[in-house]
C-alpha positions as CSV (number, residue, x, y, z in Angstrom):
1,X,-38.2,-32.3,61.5
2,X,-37.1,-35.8,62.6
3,X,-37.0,-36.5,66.3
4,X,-33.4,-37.6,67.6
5,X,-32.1,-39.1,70.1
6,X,-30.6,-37.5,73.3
7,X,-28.0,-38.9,76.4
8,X,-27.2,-36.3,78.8
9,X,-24.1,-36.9,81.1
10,X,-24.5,-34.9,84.7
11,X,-28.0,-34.1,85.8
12,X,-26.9,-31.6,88.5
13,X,-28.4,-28.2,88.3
14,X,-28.0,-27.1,85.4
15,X,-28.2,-31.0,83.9
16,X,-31.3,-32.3,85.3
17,X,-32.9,-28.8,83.7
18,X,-31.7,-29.9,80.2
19,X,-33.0,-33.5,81.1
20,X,-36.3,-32.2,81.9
21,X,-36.7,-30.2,78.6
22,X,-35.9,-32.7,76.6
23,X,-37.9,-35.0,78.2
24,X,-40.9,-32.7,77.1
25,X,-39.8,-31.5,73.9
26,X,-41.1,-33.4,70.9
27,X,-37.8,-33.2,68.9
28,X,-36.6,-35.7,71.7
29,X,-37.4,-39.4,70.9
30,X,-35.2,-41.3,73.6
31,X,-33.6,-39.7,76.1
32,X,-30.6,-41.5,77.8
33,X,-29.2,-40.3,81.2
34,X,-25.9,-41.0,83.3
35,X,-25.3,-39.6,86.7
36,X,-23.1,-41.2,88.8
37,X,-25.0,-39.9,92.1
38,X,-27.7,-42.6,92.9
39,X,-30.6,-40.2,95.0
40,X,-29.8,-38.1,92.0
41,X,-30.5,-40.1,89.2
42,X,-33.5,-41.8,90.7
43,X,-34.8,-38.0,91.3
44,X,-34.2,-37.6,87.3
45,X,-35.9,-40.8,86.5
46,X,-38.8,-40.0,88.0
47,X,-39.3,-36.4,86.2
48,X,-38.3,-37.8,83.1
49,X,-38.9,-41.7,82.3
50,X,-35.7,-41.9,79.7
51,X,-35.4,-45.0,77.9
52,X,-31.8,-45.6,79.1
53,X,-30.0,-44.8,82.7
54,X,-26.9,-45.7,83.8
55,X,-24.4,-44.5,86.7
56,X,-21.3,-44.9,84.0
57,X,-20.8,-42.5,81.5
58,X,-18.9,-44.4,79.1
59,X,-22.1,-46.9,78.8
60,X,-24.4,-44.1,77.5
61,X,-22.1,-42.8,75.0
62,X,-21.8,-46.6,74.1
63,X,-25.5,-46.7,73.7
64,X,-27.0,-47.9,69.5
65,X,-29.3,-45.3,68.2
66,X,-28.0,-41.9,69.9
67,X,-27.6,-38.7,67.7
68,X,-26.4,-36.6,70.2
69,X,-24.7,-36.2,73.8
70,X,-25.1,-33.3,76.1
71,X,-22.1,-33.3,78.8
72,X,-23.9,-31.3,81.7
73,X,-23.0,-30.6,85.5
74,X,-19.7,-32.8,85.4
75,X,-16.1,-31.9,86.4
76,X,-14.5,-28.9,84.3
77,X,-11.8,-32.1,84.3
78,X,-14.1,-34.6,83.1
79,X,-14.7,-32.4,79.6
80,X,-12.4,-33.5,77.8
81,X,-12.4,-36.8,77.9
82,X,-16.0,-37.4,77.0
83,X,-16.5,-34.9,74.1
84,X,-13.4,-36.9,73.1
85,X,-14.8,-40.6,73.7
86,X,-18.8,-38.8,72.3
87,X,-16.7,-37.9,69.3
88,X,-14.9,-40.8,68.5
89,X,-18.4,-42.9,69.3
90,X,-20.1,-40.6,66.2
91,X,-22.0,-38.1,68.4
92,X,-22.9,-34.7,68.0
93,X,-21.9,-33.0,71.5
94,X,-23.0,-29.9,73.2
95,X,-20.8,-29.2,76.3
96,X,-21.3,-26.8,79.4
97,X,-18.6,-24.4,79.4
98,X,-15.5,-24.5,79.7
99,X,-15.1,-26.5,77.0
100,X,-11.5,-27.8,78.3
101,X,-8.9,-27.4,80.7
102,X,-6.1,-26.8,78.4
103,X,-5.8,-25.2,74.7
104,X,-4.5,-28.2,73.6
105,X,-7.3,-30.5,74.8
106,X,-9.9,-27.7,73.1
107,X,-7.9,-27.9,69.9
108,X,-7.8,-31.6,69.7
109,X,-11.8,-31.8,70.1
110,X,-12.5,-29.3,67.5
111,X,-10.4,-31.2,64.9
112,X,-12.1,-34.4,65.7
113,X,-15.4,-32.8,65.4
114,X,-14.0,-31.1,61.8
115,X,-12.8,-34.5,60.8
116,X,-15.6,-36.5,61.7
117,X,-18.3,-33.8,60.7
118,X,-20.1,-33.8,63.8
119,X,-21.6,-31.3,65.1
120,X,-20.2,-29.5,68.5
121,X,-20.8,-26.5,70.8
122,X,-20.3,-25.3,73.5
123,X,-23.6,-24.0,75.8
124,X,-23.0,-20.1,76.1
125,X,-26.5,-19.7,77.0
126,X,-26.2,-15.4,77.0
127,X,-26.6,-15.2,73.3
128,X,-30.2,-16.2,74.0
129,X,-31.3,-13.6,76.2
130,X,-33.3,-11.2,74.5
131,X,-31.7,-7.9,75.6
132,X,-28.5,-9.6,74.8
133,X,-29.8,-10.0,71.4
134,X,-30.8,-7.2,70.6
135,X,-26.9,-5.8,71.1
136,X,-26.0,-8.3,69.1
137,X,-28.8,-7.1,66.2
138,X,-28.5,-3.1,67.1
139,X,-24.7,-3.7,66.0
140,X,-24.8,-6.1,63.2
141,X,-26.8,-3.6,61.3
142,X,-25.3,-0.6,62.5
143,X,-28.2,1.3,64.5
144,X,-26.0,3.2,66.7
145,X,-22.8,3.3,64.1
146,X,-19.6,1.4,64.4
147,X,-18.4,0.2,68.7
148,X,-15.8,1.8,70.0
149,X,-15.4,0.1,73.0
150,X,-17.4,-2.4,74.7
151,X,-17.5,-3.2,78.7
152,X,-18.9,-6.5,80.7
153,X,-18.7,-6.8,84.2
154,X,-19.4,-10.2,85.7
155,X,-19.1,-10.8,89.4
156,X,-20.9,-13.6,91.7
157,X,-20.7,-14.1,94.9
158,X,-17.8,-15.8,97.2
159,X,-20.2,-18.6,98.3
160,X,-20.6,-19.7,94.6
161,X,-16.9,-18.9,94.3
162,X,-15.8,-21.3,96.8
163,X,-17.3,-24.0,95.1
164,X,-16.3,-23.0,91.6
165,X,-12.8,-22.5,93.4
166,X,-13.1,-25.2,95.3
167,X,-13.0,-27.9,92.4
168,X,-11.4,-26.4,89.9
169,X,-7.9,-24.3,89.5
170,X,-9.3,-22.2,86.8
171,X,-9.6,-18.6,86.9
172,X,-12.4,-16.1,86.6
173,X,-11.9,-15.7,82.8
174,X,-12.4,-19.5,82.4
175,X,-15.3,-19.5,84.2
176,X,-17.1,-16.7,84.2
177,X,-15.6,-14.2,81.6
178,X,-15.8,-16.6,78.8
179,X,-19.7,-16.2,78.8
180,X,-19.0,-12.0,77.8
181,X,-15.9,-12.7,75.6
182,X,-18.1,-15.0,73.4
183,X,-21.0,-12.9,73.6
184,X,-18.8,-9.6,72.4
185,X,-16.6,-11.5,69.6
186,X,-19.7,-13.0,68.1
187,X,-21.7,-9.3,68.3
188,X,-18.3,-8.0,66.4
189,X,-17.6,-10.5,63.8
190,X,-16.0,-10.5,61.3
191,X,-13.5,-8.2,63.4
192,X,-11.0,-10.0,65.3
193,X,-8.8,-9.8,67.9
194,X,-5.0,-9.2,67.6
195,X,-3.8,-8.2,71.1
196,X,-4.8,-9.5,74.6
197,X,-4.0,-8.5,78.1
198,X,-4.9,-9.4,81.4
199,X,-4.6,-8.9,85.1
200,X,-5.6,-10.6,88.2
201,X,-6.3,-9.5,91.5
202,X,-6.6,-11.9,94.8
203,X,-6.8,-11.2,98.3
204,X,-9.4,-14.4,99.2
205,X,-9.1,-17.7,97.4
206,X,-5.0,-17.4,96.9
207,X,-5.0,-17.7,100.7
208,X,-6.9,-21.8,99.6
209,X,-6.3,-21.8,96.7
210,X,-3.7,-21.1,93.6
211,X,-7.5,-19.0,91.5
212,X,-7.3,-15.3,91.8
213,X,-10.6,-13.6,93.3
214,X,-11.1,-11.8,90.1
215,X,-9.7,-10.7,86.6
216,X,-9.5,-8.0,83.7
217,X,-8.9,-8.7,80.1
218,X,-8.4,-5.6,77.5
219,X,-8.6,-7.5,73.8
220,X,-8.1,-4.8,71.1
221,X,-9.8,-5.8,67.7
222,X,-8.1,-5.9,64.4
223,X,-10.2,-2.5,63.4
224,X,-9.2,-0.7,67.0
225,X,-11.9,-1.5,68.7
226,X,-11.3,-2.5,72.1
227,X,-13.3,-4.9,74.6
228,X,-12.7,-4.8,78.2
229,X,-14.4,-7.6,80.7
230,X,-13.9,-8.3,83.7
231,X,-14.9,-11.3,86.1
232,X,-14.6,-12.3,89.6
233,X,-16.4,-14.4,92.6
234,X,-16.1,-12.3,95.7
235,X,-19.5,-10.4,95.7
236,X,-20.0,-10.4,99.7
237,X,-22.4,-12.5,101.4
238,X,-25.9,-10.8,101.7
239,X,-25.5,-9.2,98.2
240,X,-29.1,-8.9,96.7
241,X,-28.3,-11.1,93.9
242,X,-26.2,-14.2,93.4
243,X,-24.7,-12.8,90.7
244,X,-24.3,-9.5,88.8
245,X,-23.2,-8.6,85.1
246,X,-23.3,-5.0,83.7
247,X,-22.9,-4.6,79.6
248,X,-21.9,-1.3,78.4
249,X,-21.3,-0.7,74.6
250,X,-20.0,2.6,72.8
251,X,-20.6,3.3,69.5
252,X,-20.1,6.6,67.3
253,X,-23.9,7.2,66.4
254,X,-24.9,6.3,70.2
255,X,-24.8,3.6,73.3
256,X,-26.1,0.7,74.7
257,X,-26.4,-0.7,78.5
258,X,-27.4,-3.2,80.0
259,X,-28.0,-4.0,83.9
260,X,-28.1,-8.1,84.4
């Protein structure tokens, strides 16, 4: 396999762990960084000597020689703009969820990615998890007969809520849910959905904010299957855990659950 080349945009948390893998990984070649927080991209610098590091974005994506760019630990805002600018520049681009603020933005990328044939993704790390995949394999070949109904619970705590809330207007389903709706639509393909539904509940953040503290979506699937999940940031402080997600999966030969 040929090594490529690699710029990562945001080396926050979750950023500077994809930096540091890559920097190790001998399918990288070069790896280019931005961040535009200057302790924090010396910090990344130093754990991963890339070829190329900048404080502006725009410059990596700009960079000759990159096959790909990973847009990491940045504004849910910021998104769109450079998967659209990665895009137009010929890059393959993975991006952190949410993938957009708007359908319209989402749509747009994907048919410049389709046009283009580029590659593009979005990082919904929980298909990875082993006990994750093995729902995913225990219903694809039909070990415990066809779901009925399938339940995910995902909650984190009000201190990671108030930053999630605190920067961004979107709700729980945006930011947390969308984790458990792709994991169950891609466990149930080809089915698909044909009617959605969805409540929110907020007694917290509405009182700063215009995010509910937490939300329920029923989807029914084309063959009457039905997927509930349900997401929220208001886990009270001194929880064991920062977060919490329970799977739960009914089928007509037997069950499946999962404590997160």
């Amino acid at each position: 396999m040929t090594p490529i080349n690699v710029g990562i945009i945001g080396t926050g948390w979750t950023g500077g762990i994809r930096a540091n893998a890559c920097s190790k990984t001998p399918l990288i070649n070069e790896l280019h960084i931005a961040e535009t927080n200057p302790e924090r991209l010396n910090e990344i610098k130093e754990q991963t000597n890339p070829t190329f590091a900048t404080n502006d974005w725009e410059k990596l994506i700009q960079q000759k020689g990159l096959d790909a760019i990973i847009v990491s630990a940045t504004p849910e805002s910021t998104h769109y703009p450079m998967i659209k600018a990665a895009l137009e520049a010929g890059k393959h681009v993975f991006v952190e969820k949410p993938i957009s603020t708007t359908i319209e933005e989402a749509d747009e990328v994907i048919a410049t990615a389709e046009a283009n044939n580029l590659k593009f993704t979005v990082g919904y790390s929980q298909r990875f998890k082993p006990r994750f995949a093995y729902i995913n394999k225990v219903l694809k070949e039909g070990l415990a007969g066809d779901p009925v109904t399938c339940l995910v619970s995902r909650n984190v705590t009000r201190e990671l809520g108030k930053k999630i809330t605190g920067r961004s207007k979107l709700s729980p389903a945006a930011m947390e849910a969308t984790h458990d709706l792709d994991f169950l639509l891609w466990c149930l393909q080809p089915r698909k959905p044909v009617r959605v539904y969805s409540q929110t509940s907020g007694k917290l953040f509405r009182q700063q904010s215009e995010t509910p503290d937490h939300q329920w979506i029923l989807v029914t699937m084309d063959d009457g299957t039905t997927i509930t999940v349900g997401a929220g940031w208001i886990l009270p402080i001194g929880y064991p855990n920062y977060s919490q997600c329970w799977i739960e999966v009914i089928c007509t030969e037997g069950a499946l659950t999962i404590d997160d």
